[in-house]
N, CA, C and O of each residue as an XYZ file, in Angstrom:
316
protein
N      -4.928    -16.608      2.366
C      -6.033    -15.717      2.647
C      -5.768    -14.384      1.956
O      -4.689    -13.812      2.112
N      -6.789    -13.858      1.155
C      -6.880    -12.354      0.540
C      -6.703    -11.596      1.223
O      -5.809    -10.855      0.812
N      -7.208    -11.228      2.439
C      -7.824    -10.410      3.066
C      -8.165    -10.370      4.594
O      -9.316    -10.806      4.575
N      -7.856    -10.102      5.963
C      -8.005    -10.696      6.875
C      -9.931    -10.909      7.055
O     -10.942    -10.651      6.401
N      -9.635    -11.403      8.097
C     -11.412    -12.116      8.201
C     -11.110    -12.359      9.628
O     -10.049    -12.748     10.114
N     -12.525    -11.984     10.376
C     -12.554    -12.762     12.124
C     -12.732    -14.263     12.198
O     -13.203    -14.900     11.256
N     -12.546    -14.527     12.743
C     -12.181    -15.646     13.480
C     -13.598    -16.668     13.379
O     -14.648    -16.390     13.958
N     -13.416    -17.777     12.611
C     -15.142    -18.508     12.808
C     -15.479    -18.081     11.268
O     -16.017    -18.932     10.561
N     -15.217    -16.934     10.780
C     -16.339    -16.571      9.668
C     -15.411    -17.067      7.888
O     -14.332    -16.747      7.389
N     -16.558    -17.959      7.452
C     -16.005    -18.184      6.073
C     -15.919    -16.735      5.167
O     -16.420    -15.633      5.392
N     -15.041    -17.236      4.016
C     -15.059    -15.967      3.303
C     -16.178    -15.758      2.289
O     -16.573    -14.813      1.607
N     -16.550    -17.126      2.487
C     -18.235    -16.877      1.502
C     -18.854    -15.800      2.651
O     -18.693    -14.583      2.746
N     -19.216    -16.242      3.041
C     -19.567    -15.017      4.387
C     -19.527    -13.545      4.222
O     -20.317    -12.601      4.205
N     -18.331    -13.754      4.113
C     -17.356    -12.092      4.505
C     -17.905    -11.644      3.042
O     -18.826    -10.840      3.188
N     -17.660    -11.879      1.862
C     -17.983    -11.442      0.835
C     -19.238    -12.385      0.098
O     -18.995    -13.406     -0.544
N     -20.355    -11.939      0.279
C     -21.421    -13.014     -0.500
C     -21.677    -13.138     -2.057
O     -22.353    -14.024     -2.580
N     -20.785    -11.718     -2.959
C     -21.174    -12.307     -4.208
C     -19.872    -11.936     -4.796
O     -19.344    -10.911     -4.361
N     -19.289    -12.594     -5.693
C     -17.993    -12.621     -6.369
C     -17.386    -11.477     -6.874
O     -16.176    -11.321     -7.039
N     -18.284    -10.676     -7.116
C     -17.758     -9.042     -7.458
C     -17.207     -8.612     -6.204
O     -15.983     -8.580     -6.075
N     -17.953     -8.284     -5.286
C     -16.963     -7.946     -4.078
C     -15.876     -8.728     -3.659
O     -14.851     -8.223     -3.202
N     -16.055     -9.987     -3.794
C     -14.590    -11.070     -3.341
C     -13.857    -10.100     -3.888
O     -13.206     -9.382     -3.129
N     -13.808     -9.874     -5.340
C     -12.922     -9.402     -6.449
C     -12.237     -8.020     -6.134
O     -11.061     -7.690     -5.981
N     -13.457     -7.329     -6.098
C     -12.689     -5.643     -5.690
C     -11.990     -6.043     -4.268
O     -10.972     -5.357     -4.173
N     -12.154     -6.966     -3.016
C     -11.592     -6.372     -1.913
C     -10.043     -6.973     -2.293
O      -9.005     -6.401     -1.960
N     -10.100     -8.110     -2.978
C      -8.624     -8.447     -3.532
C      -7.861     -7.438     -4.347
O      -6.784     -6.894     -4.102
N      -8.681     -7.317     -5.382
C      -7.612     -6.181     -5.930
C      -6.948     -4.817     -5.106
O      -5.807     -4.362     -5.015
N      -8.317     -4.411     -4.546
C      -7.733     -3.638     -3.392
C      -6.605     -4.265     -2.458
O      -5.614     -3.614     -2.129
N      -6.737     -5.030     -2.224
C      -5.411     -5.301     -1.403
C      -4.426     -5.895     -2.091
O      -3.681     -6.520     -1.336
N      -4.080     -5.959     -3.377
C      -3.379     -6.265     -4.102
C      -2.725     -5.101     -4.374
O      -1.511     -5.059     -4.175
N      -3.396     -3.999     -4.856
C      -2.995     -2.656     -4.803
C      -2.304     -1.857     -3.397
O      -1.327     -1.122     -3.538
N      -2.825     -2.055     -2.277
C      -2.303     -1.581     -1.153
C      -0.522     -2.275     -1.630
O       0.246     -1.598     -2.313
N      -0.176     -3.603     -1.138
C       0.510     -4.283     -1.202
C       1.333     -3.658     -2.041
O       2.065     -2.791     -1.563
N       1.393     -3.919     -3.317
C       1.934     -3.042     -4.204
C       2.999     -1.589     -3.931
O       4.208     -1.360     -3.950
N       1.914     -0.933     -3.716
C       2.519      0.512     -3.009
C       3.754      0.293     -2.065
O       4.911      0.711     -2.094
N       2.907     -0.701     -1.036
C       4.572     -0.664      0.281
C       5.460     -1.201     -0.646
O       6.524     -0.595     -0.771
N       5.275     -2.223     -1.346
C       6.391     -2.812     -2.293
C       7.520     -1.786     -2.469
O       8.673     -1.615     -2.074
N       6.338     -1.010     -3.498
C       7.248      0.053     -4.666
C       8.217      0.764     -3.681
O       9.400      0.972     -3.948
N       7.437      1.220     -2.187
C       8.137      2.147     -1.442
C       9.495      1.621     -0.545
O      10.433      2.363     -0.255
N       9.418      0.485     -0.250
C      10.614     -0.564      0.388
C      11.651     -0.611     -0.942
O      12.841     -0.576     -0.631
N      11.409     -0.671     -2.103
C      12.136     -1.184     -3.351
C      12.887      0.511     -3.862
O      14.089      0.777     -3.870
N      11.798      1.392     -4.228
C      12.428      2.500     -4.685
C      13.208      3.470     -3.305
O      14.278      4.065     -3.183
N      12.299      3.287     -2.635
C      13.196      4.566     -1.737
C      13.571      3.776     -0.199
O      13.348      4.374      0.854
N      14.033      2.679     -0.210
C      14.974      1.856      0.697
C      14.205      1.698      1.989
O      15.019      1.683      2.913
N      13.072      1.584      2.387
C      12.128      1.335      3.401
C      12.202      0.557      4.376
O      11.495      0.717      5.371
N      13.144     -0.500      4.247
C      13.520     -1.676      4.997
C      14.380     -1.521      5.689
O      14.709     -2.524      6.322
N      15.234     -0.154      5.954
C      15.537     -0.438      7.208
C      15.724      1.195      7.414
O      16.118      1.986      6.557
N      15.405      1.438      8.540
C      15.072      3.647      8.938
C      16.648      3.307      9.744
O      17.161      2.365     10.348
N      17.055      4.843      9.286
C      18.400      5.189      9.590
C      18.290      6.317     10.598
O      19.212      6.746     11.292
N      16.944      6.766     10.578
C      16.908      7.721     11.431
C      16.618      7.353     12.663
O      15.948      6.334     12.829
N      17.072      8.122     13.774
C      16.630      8.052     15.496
C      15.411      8.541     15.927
O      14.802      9.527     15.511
N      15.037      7.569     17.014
C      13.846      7.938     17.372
C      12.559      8.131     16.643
O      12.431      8.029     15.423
N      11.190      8.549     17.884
C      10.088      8.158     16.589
C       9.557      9.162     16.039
O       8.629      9.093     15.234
N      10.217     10.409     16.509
C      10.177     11.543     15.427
C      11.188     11.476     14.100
O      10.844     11.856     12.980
N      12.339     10.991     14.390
C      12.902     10.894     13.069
C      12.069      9.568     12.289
O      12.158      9.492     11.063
N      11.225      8.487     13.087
C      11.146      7.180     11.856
C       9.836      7.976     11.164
O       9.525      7.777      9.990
N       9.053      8.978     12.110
C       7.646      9.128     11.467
C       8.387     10.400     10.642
O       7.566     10.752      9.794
N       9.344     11.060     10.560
C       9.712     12.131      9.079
C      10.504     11.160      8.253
O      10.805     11.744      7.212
N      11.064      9.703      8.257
C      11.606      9.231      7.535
C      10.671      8.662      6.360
O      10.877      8.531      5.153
N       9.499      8.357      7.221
C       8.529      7.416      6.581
C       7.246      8.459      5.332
O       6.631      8.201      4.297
N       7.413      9.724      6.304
C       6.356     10.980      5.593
C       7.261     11.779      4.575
O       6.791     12.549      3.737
N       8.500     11.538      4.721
C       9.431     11.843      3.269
C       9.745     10.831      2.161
O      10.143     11.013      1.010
N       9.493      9.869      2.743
C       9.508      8.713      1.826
C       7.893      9.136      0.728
O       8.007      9.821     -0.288
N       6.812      8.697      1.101
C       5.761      8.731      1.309
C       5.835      9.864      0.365
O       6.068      9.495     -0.786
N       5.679     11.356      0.549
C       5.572     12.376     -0.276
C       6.389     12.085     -1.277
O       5.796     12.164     -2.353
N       8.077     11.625     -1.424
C       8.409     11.063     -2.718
C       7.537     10.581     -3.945
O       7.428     10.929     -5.120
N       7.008      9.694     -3.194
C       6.332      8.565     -3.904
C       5.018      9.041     -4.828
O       4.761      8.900     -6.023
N       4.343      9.639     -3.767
C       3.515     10.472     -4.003
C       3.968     11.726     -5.679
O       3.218     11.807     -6.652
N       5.005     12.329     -5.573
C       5.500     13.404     -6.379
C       5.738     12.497     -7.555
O       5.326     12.787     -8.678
N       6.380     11.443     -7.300
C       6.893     10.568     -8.345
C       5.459     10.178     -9.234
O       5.346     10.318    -10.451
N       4.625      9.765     -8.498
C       3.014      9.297     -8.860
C       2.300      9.890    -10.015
O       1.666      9.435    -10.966
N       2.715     11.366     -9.482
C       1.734     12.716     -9.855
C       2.772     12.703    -11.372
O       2.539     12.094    -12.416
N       3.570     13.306    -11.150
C       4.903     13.104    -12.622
C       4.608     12.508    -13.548
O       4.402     12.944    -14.681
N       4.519     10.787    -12.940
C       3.620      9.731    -14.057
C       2.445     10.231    -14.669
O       2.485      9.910    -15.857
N       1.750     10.664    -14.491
C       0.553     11.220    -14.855
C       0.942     12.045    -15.474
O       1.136     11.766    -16.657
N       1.146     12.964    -15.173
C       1.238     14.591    -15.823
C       2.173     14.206    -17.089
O       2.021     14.893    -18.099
N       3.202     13.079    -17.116
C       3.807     12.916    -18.473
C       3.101     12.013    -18.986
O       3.641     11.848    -20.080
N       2.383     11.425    -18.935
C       1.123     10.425    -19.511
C       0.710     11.033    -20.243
O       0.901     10.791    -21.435
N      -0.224     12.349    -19.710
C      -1.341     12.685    -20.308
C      -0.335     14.540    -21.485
O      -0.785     15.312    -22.332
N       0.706     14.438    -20.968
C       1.303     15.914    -22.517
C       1.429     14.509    -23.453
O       1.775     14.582    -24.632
């Protein structure tokens, strides 16, 4: 399955003409992606920090990394 869907409903359904099938996949192909990059580059798979104030600054420093790293790509893309 691409994409979740309720319960009973085909995905002809959920998406009735093939362009949308298409974008909601890529979109979630793209989501996917991201957690990837972020578990792979900046070690996501397992929080070292305590408690759920340290996992939610572990996860929003991760996150802004990624983010900075993102922006970088770009900005040396385009000199």
């Amino acid at each position: 399955m691409v994409f979740s869907k309720r319960r009973g409903l085909a995905v002809l359904d959920m998406a009735k003409s093939n362009w949308v099938y298409k974008k909601l996949k890529n979109f979630r192909a793209g989501i996917e992606a991201n957690i990837s990059a972020l578990k792979r580059r900046f070690g996501l798979s397992r929080c070292t920090w305590t408690g759920w104030r340290g996992f939610r600054r572990y996860v929003w420093s991760n996150v802004v990394s990624y983010n900075l790293l993102v922006l970088a790509r770009i900005e040396l893309a385009q000199a």
